[in-house]
C-alpha positions in Angstrom: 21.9 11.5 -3.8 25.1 8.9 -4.7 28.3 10.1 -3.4 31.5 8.6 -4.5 33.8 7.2 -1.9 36.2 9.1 -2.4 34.1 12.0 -0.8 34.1 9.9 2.8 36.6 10.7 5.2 38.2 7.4 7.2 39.7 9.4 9.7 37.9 11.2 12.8 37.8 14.8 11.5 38.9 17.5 14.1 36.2 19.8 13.6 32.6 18.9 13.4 31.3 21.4 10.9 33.6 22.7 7.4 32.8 23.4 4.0 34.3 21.8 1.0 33.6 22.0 -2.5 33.1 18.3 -4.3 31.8 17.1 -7.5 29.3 14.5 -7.2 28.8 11.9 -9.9 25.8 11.6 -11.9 23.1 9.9 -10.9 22.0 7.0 -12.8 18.6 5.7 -14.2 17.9 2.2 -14.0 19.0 2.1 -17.6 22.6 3.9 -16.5 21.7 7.0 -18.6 23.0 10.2 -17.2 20.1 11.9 -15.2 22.5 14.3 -14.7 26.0 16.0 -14.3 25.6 18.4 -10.7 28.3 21.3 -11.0 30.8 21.5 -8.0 29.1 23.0 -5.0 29.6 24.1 -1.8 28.3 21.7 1.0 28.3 22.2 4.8 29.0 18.7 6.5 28.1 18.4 10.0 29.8 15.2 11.6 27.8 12.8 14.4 30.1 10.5 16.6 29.3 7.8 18.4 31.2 7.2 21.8 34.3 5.6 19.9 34.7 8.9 18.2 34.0 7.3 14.8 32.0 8.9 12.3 28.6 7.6 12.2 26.8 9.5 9.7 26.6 12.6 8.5 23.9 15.3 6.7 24.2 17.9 4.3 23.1 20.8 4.6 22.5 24.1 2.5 25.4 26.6 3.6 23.8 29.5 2.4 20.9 29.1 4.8 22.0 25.7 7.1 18.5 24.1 6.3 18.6 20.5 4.5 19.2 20.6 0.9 16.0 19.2 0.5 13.3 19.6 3.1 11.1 16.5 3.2 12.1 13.3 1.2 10.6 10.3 -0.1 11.2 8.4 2.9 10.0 11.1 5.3 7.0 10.7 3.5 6.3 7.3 3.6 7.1 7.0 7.1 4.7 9.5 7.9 2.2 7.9 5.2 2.5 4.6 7.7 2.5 6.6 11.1 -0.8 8.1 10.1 -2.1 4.9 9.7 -0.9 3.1 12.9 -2.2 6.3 14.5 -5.8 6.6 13.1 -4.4 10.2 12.0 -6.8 10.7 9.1 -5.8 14.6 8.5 -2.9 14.2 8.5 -3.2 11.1 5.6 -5.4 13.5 3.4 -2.1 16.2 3.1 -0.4 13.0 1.8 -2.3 11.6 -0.9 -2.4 13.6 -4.4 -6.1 15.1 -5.4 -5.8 12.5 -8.3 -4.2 10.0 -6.5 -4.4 6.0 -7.9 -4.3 3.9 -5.2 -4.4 -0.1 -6.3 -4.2 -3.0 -3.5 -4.3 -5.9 -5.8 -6.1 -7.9 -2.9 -8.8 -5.7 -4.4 -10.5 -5.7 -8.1 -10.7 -2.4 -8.9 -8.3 0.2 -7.7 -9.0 3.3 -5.7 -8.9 6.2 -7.4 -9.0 10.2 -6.4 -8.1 11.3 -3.0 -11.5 10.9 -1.5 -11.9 7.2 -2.7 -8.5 6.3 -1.5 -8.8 7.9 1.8 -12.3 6.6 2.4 -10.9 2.8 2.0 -7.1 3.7 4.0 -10.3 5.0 7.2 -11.8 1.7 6.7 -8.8 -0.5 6.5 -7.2 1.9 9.9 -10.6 1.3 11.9 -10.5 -2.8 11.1 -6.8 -2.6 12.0 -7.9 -2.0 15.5 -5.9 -0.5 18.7 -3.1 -2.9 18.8 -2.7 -3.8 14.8 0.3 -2.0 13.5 2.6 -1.3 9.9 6.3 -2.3 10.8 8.6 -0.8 7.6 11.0 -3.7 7.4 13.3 -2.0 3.8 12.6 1.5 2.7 14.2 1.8 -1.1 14.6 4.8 -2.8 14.2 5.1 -6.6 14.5 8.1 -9.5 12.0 10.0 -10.1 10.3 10.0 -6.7 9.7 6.3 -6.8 10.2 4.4 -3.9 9.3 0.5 -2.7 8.6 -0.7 0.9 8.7 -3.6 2.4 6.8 -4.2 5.5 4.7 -6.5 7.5 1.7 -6.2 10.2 2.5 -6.2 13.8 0.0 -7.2 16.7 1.2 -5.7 20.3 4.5 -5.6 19.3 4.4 -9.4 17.7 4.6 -10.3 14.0 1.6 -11.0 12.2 1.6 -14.1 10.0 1.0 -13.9 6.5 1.0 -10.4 6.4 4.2 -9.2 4.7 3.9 -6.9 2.0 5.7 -5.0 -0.4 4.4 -1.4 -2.0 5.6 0.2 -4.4 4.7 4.2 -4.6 5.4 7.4 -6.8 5.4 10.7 -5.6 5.2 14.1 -6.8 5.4 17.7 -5.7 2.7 19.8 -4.0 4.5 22.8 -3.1 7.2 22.4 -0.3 5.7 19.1 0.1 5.4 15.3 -1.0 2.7 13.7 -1.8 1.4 9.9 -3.4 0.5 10.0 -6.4 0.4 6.2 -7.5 0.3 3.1 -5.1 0.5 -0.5 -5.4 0.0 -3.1 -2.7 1.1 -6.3 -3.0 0.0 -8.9 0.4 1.5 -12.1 1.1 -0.6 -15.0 -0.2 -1.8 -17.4 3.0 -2.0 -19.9 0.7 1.6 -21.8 0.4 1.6 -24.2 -2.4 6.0 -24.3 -2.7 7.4 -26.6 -5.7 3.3 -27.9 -6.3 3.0 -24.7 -8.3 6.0 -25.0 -10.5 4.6 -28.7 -11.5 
């Protein structure tokens, strides 16, 4: 969600927790048209401060209840899409991939497709990964419409990988309370490094 800056306080606020009603601005498509307009609402802003007693973030939360406005976001679910692979957690990657999910690695011909198909190659690529071989998120960006694009790279005890940057982009969609992929795209870092040759 955008908030304008006119919304952030500069100065340390006296009490952590207070309500105020705001209007948010609408969101924007990456054509600028309207999503849209959210009415004034009531939000519940709980403070955190560092040891200089500046603000350094903050979270909204639902007053009516004082849970998150929204309980898991794309983010969340990405990082726990990576997690489960670093940790060989193959349940828990199955309650993040959609039934019909499309999963294309263009290292590969032919995409993945359905749950079980996708799953069965993410096992494979977990096992060859090894103890020690890890995903390190490097930029996590957050699009409309449950989009979302993550750069990252492969780590080995800690060290970086070369030639294994990679950028993915996904879509999600709703499976209850939760998130889930619907559509991935992997894109790996060529090893091959042919510079100006290839604009010749």
């Amino acid at each position: 969600m955008a908030l304008s800056s006119q919304f952030l306080q500069h100065n340390v606020w006296s009490n952590s927790e207070f309500r105020r009603t705001l209007s948010v601005p609408p969101l924007l498509k990456a054509n600028h048209e309207p999503v849209k307009k959210l009415s004034q609402r009531k939000l519940k802003i709980r403070g955190i401060k560092n040891k200089s007693n500046s603000l350094v973030t903050f979270s909204m939360l639902n007053p009516e209840s004082g849970t998150s406005m929204s309980a898991v976001s794309p983010s969340d679910t990405i990082k726990k899409f990576y997690s489960s692979i670093n940790n060989k957690d193959m349940n828990q990657l199955a309650l993040l991939l959609a039934e019909n999910c499309f999963y294309d690695d263009f290292s590969y011909s032919q995409p993945f497709q359905r749950r079980e198909e996708a799953l069965k190659f993410l096992e494979q690529l977990a096992t060859c990964m090894g103890k020690n071989t890890e995903y390190c998120i490097e930029h996590i960006y957050e699009g409309v419409d449950l989009t979302i694009v993550v750069n990252w790279h492969l780590e080995w005890n800690k060290k970086q990988v070369p030639f294994t940057r990679g950028c993915s982009c996904y879509e999600l969609s709703r499976d209850g309370e939760e998130l889930v992929i619907r559509k991935a795209q992997v894109i790996v870092e060529s090893p091959i490094k042919p510079g100006s040759i290839a604009l010749v």
